[in-house]
C-alpha positions in Angstrom: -18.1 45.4 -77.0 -18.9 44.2 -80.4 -16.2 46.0 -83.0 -16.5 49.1 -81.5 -13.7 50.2 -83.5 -15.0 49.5 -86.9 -15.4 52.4 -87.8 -13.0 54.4 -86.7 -9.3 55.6 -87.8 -6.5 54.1 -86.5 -5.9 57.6 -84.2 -9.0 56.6 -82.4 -9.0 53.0 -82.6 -5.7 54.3 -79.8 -8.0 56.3 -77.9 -10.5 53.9 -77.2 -7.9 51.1 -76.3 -6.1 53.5 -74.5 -9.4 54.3 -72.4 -10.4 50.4 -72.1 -7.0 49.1 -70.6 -7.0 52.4 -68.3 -10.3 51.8 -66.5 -9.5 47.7 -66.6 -6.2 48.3 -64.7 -7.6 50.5 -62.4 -10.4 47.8 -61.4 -12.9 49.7 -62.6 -13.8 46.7 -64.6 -13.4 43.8 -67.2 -14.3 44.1 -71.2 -14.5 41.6 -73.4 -14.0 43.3 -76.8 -14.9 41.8 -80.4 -11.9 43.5 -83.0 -10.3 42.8 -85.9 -7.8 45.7 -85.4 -4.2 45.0 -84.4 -4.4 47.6 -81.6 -6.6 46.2 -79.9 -4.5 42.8 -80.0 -1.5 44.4 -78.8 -2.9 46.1 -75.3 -5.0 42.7 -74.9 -4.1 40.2 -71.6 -5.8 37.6 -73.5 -6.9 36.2 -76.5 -10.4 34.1 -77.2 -10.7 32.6 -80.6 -13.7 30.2 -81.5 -14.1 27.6 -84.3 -16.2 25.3 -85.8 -15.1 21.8 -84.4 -15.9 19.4 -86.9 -15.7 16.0 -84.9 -18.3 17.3 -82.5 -20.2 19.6 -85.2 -20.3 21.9 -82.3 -17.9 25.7 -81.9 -14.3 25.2 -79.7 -12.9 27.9 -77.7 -9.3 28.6 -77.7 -7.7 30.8 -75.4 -4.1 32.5 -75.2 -2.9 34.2 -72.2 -0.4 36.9 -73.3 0.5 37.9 -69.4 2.5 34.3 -69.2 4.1 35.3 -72.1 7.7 36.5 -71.8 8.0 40.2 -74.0 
């Protein structure tokens, strides 16, 4: 989902996080979402950034997995 919350208020920017990590946990199945909102960060398992690797002139991924991190 490409910033599906972009336009929305932070009340149902929770909603549609909310709904998203429901149906993921039940199996139902996997989302990649595109967000700049902090919400969406915070209910996340992991993180994908990309950048422009100079060196190779080509993009890098980077990827954080915030399940092996201890809360």
């Amino acid at each position: 989902m490409d910033e599906v919350d972009a336009a929305l208020d932070n009340v149902n920017v929770k909603k549609v996080c909310n709904y998203v990590r429901t149906r993921s946990s039940q199996g139902e199945f996997q989302s990649i979402v595109i967000s700049l909102k902090e919400a969406f960060f915070d209910k996340a398992d992991c993180l994908v950034g990309i950048c422009r690797d100079k060196a190779s002139r080509s993009s890098r991924t980077l990827t954080l997995n915030l399940t092996e991190i201890p809360v």
